[in-house]
N, C-alpha and C positions, 0 to 999 in steps of 0.2 A: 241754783238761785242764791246769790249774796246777799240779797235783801237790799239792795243800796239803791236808793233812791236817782233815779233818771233825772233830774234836774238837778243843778247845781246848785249849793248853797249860796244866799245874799253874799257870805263873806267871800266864796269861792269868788265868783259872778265879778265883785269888785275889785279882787285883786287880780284879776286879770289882763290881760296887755291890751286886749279889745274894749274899747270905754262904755260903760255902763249907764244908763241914763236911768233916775230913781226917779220915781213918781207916788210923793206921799201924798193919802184922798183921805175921804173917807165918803161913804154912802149918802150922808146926807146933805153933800159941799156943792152946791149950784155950778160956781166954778169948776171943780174938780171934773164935771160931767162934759164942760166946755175943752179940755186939755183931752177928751177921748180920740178925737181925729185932729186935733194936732201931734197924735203922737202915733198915729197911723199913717199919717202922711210922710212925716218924718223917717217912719222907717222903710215907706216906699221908695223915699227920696235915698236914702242912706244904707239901706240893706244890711250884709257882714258886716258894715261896718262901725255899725251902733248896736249895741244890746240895752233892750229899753225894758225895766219890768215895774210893778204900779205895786206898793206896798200901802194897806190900811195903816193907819196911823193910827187907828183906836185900836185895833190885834197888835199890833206891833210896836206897844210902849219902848223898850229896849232901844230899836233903832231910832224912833222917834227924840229918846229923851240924849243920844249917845248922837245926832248930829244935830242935837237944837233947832228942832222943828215946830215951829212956835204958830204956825197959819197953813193951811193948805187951801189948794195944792202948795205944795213945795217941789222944787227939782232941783236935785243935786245929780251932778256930773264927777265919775268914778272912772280915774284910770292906775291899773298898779296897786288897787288899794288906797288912794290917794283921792280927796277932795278937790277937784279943778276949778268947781264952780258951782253957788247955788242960790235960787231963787224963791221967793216966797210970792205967787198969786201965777196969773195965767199967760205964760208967752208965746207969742205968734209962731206957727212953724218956720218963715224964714230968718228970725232971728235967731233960734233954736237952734238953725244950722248953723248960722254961721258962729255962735260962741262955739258950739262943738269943735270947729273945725280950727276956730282960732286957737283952742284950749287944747287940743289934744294932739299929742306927735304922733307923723305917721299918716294923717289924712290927708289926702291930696284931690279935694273935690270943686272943680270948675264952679 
């Protein structure tokens, strides 16, 4: 046993070639409750080829204060390690797609 942790770390996660999709909430964000299946849906539509993870914003000062997260939800789009795109308040799953798709090289979705 290494001890190493089965999940990837946030910085791993974002620099990777597969685009990350961040979802900053927090518990007691009305909206933030409203972005749950749209972002279930999103990954049914999308599968391999979005990686979507939901990060508290009240735990998680550092990333919060290091991408200027000023309202949640917030959603920032990660490819490379790289900032593609980011939004403050709640967007519909088919728009969702389509910035991913616009923003990110390599997707090729009808």
């Amino acid at each position: 046993m290494s001890g190493q942790p089965k999940e990837a770390t946030f910085q791993e996660l974002v620099n990777g070639s597969t685009p990350v999709l961040v979802d900053f909430f927090t518990d007691w964000c009305e909206p933030c409750k409203m972005m749950v299946p749209i972002l279930n849906e999103l990954k049914n539509r999308m599968g391999e080829n979005i990686t979507i993870i939901k990060i508290d914003a009240e735990k998680n000062a550092d990333a919060t204060i290091r991408y200027q997260v000023r309202g949640v939800p917030t959603l920032i789009l990660f490819q490379n390690g790289n900032v593609l795109w980011q939004r403050a308040g709640v967007v519909q799953v088919n728009e969702l797609q389509k910035i991913i798709t616009s923003n990110v090289e390599g997707t090729h979705h009808g």
